[in-house]
Structure formats: structure tokens, C-alpha cells
VEXPA-851040 format. One record per residue: y, x, z of N, C-alpha, C in turn; residue in one letter. Coordinates in steps of 0.2 Angstrom, whole numbers, plus 5000, padded with zeros to 4 digits. Atoms other than C-alpha are relative to their C-alpha. Example, Ala and Ser with C-alpha at 12.3 -4.5 7.8 and 13.67 -1.06 7.14 Angstrom:
% residues 2
499450045000497850625039500650045000A 499449964999499550685036500549965003S 
//
This chain:
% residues 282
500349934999488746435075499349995003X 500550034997487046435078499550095000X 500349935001485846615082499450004996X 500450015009484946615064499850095001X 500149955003483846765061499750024997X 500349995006483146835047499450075004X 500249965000481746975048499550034993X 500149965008481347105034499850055002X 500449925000480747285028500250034992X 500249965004480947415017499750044999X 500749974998479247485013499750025009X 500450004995478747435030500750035006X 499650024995480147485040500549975003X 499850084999480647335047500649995006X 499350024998482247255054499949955003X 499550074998482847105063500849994999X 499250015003484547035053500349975004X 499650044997485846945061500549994994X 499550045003486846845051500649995003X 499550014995488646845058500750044995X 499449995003489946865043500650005003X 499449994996491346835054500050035007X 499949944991491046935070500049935005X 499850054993490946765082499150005003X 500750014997488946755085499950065004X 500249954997488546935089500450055000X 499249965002490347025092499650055006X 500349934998489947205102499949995008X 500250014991489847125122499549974998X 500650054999488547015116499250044998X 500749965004487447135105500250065005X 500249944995487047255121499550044999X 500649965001485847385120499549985002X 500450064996484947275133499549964995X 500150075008484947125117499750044997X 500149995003484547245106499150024999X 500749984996482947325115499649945001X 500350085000482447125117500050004993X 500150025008482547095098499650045000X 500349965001481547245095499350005001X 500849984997479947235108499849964994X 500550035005478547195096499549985004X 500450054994477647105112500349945001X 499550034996479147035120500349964997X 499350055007480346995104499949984995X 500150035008480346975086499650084997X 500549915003479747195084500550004994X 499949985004480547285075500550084999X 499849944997481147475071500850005001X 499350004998483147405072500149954998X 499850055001484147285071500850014995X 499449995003485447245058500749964999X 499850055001486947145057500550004996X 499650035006487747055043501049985001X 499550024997489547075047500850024997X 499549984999491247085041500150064999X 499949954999491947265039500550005008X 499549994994493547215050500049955005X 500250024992492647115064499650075005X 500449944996491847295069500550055002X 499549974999492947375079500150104998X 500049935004492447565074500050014995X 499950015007492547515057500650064998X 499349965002494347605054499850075001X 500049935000493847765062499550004994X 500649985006492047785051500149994995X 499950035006492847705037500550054996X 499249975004494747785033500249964995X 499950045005495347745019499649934995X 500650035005493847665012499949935004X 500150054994493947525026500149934994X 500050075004494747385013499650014995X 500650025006493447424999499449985001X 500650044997492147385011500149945003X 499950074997492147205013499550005006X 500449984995490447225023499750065002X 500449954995489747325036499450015001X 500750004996487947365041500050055007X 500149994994488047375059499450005001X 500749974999486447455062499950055007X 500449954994485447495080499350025000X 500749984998484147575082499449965005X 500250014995482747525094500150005008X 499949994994483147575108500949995004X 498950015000485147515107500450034999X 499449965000485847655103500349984991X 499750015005487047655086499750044995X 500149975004486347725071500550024994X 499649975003487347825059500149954992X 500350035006486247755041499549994999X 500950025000484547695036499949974992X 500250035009484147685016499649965000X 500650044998482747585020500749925000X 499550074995484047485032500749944994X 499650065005485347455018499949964994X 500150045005484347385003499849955003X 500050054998483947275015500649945000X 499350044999485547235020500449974994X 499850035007486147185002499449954998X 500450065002484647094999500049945005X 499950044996485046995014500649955000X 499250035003486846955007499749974995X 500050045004486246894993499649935002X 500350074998484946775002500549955004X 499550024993486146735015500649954995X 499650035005487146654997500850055003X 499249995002488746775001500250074995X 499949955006488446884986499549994997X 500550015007487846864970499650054998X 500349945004486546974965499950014992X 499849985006486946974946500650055002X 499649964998488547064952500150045003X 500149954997487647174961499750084996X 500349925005487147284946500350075001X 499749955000488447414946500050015008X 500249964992488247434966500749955004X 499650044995489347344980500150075006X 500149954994490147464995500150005004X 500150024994489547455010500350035005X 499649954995490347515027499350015004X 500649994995489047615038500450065005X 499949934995489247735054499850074996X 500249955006488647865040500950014996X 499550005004490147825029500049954994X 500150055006490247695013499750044996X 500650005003488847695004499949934992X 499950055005488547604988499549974997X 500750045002487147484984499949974995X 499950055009486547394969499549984999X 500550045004485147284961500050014996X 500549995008484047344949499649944996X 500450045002483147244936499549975001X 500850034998481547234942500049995008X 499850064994482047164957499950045006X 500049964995482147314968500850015003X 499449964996483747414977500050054999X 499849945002484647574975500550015006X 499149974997485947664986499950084998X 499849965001486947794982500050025007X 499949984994486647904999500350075002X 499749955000487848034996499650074999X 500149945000487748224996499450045005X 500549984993486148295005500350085002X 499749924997486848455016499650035004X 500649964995485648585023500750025005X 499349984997486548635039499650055003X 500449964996485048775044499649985002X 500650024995483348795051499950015004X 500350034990482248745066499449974997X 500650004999480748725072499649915003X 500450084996479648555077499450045003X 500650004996478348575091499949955000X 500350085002477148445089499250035005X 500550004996475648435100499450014994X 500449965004474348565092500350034996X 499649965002475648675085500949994997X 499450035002477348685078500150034991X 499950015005478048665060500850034998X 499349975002479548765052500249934994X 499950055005480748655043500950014997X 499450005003482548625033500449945004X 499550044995484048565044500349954993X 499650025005484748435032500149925002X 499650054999486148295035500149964995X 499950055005486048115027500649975002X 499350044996487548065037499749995009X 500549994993486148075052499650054999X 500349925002485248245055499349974999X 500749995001483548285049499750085000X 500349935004482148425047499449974999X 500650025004481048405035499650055000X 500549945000479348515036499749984996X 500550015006478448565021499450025004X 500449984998476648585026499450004996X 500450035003475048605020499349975003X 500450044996474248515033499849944999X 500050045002473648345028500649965006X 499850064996474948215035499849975006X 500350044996474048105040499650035007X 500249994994473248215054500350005003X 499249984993474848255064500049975002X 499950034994475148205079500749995002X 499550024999476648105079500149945007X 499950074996476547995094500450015006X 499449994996478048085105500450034996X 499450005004479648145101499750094999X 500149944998479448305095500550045001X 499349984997480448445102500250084995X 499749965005481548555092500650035003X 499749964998482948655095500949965002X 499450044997484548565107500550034995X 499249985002485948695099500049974992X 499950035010485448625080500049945001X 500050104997485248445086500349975007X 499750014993486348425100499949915002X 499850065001486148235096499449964998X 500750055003484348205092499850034992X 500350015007483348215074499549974997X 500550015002482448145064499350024997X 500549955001480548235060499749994994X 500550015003479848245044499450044997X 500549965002478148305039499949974994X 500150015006477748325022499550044996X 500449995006476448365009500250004994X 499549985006477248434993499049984994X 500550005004475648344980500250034993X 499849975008476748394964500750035000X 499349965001478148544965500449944998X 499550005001479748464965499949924997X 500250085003479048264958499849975006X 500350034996477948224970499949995009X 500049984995477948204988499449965005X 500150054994476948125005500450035005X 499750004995477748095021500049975004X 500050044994477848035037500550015005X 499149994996479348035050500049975009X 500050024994479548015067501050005001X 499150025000481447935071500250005005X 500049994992482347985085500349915001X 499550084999482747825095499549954998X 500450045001481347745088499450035000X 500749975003479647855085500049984994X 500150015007478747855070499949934996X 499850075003479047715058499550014994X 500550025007478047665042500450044993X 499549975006479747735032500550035004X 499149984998481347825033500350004994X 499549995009482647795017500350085001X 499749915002483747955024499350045003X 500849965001481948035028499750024994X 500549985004481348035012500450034996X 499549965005482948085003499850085004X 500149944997482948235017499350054995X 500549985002481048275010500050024996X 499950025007481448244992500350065001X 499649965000482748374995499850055001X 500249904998481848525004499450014994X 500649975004480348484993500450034994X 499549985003481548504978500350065000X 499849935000482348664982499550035001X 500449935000480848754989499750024991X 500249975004480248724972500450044992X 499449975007481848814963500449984996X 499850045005482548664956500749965006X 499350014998484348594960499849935000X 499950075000484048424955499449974993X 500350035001482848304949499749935002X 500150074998481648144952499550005005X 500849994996480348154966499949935003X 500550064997479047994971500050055006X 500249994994479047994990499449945002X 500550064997477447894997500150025005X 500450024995477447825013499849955004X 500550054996476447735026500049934999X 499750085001477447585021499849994993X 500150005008477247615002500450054997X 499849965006478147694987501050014999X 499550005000480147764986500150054995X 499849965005480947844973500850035001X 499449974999482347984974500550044994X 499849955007483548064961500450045002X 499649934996484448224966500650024993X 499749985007485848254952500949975001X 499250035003487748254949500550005009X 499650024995488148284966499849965006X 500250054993487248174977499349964999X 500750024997485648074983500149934996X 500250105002484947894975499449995002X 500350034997483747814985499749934998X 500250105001482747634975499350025001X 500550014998481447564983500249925001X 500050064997480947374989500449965004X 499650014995481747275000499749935000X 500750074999480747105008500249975007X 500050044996481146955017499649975004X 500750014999479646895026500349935005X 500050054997480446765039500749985004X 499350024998481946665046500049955004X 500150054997482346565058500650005008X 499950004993483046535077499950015006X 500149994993483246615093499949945006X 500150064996482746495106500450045006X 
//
């Protein structure tokens, strides 16, 4: 057993993996929020918006409740923290990486990743898959508006759509350029609709119901270069506001390019997934 770590990104929202198929390297005493917090400084440690680990479904002991019945179809899990240590729910972003990290890690074939592999997350199983062109997909379930609120942001505030990827969101459509907003604290939103935090998105709608820009500030983290269930969220509000149930919307952001498909009942999620470095904790 040796502390092997890999680090990645999906369009720039970046991870530190931990390789740990059987639960003995980084079992829940040892990955602290403390450890976690140290893996993350991007002074200190490796940087990064969370940490994921490679693990077994039934090495994690919260597995069975999050899981239910669905616990022995997920052989693995993506234990996923946020920056700041806390547990995070899901991360679209987080889990194409995660399968592409299986496959480099040699314990899954990515030819047999076609039709999708099911993963266990604090979210609930989720299904991931390999595309042709050498990208990722996850199936990210049902997007659920659950009511509006408001985001205060330093220089005013933004109306938005309350909407659950298995982690809350409000997505704000605006016609304020993105890019100016002032994301560099948490913005503050309404306790009784988010009793737990949310994630913030500001959005530019460039083509009804196709086309999006986007930016996100994540609780537990600030603003990131991506969010996978961020941009479904966005995908979503921009999509309804434009009178349409379902369809394909390109999300741009700050990291690069994600593609959504709204249809049949639930959320698909492909975009990139990129290893950039591996190695050992000293």
C-alpha cells in the first residue's frame, strides 16, 4: 500500500484522486476534513476544488443508507469532498472523472464502459459511460425545481430557480454579462430554502433553450472553473424559461464546453475528463 495520487479535471474543475479500491489506504479516520483541507490548499497541497476517492462501494460505510437497494449494483463508490472537508452529495464534473480514473487505474475496461457503469454517490447511483470520441456522460438523474430565491451578490441581487441535482441549486438567468459579477464570496440567499448551503449560478441564456454561459460559485468551495450539476441546473432553468420540456443545451464554461440533454425523464451530462498528473504523497 503505498499513498498514490492521481490529479484531474473536468473542464477545469479539478480534483485530487485517491486510489484506494479496498478502503485500507484512506478508510474515513484517516481522510479527515483536516487531510482533506491539506489535499486541496493550492499553496500548501496538491490544490484542488475536492478530493475524490476510488473506493469499493462496501468499504464506505454510508454506502447502504445512500444506496438501498442499489448498493450491490454499485460495485464503486465516488467518495467525494469538497474543499473544505465537508461530504458532497454529487459532482458531474467529479464523476467523469471518476470512471476515467478507473479505467487508468486498470480496474475497468473502458470498451465496456459504453452502455454506462453504476456508480454509488452521496447523490444516489448514477450511471456513467464512454463516448466514442473519447469523452464521458453521466446519467444525472431527474432535475427537480423545488421553488424560488434570491442571490445577493455584492452590487445587487439576482432572482433564480430553486432546482435539486441530488445537491440544491439556484440557477439565475440574467442579462448581465457573466463575466462581470462579482463572485468572490459566498453569496447570501435565503436559510429557509437552503437550510444546507447552495450552489450559485449566473447565467447568460446566448440562444433560447440551446445555448448557455455560466459561472457558479459552490458552496464549500467558491467559484470553480465548472460545475457538472451546475450546468444541468442552468441547462434546466434556461430550457423551461424558454417553454420547452426538453431538449439539447451547450453550456460554456470558464473551464471549457459541456453538453446537456433534457429528455425522457432525466438529465445527461458529456463533457471531458483529463488526467494531468500522478504520483506520491511524501
Amino acid at each position: 500500500m503505498t499513498d498514490r495520487v492521481l490529479k484531474g479535471h473536468g473542464t477545469e474543475n479539478d480534483f485530487v484522486v485517491l486510489p484506494d479500491p479496498d478502503g485500507a489506504v484512506w478508510p474515513e479516520d484517516r481522510l479527515s476534513p483536516e487531510q482533506v483541507r491539506t489535499l486541496c490548499e493550492r499553496r500548501a497541497g496538491l490544490g484542488g476544488d475536492g478530493v475524490l476517492r476510488l473506493v469499493r462501494s462496501r468499504h464506505v460505510p454510508d454506502a447502504p443508507d445512500v444506496l438501498g437497494d442499489d448498493l450491490a449494483a454499485c460495485e464503486w463508490f465516488m467518495d467525494h469532498r469538497n474543499a473544505d472537508g465537508s461530504h458532497a452529495e454529487m459532482c458531474g464534473n467529479g464523476i467523469r472523472l471518476f470512471l476515467h480514473a478507473l479505467v487508468h487505474e486498470g480496474l475497468l475496461d473502458r470498451a465496456a464502459c459504453t452502455d454506462g457503469v453504476l456508480v454509488g454517490t452521496r447523490g444516489g447511483p448514477r450511471r456513467v459511460g464512454a463516448t466514442d470520441d473519447g469523452r464521458y456522460w453521466v446519467d444525472m438523474g431527474p432535475a427537480r425545481p423545488f421553488g424560488h430565491g434570491e442571490a445577493k451578490l455584492p452590487g445587487g441581487a439576482l432572482a433564480g430557480l430553486a432546482v435539486s441535482m441530488g445537491n440544491p441549486h439556484l440557477a439565475c438567468l440574467t442579462d448581465v454579462p457573466v463575466e462581470s459579477l462579482d463572485l468572490s464570496a459566498q453569496p447570501v440567499v435565503e436559510p429557509a430554502l437552503f437550510p444546507e448551503g447552495v450552489n450559485v449560478e449566473v447565467v447568460n441564456v446566448l440562444e433560447p433553450g440551446a445555448h448557455i454561459r455560466m459561472r457558479v460559485h459552490e458552496r464549500g468551495v467558491g467559484e470553480t472553473r465548472s460545475c457538472g450539476t451546475g450546468a444541468v441546473a442552468a441547462a434546466y432553468a434556461a430550457l423551461t424559461a424558454s417553454g420547452a420540456d426538453t431538449g439539447t443545451v451547450t453550456v460554456d464554461v470558464p473551464g471549457g464546453r459541456l453538453s446537456v440533454r433534457i429528455a425522457d425523464g432525466t438529465t445527461v451530462l458529456t463533457g471531458p475528463a483529463v488526467l494531468v498528473a500522478e504520483g506520491v504523497l511524501l
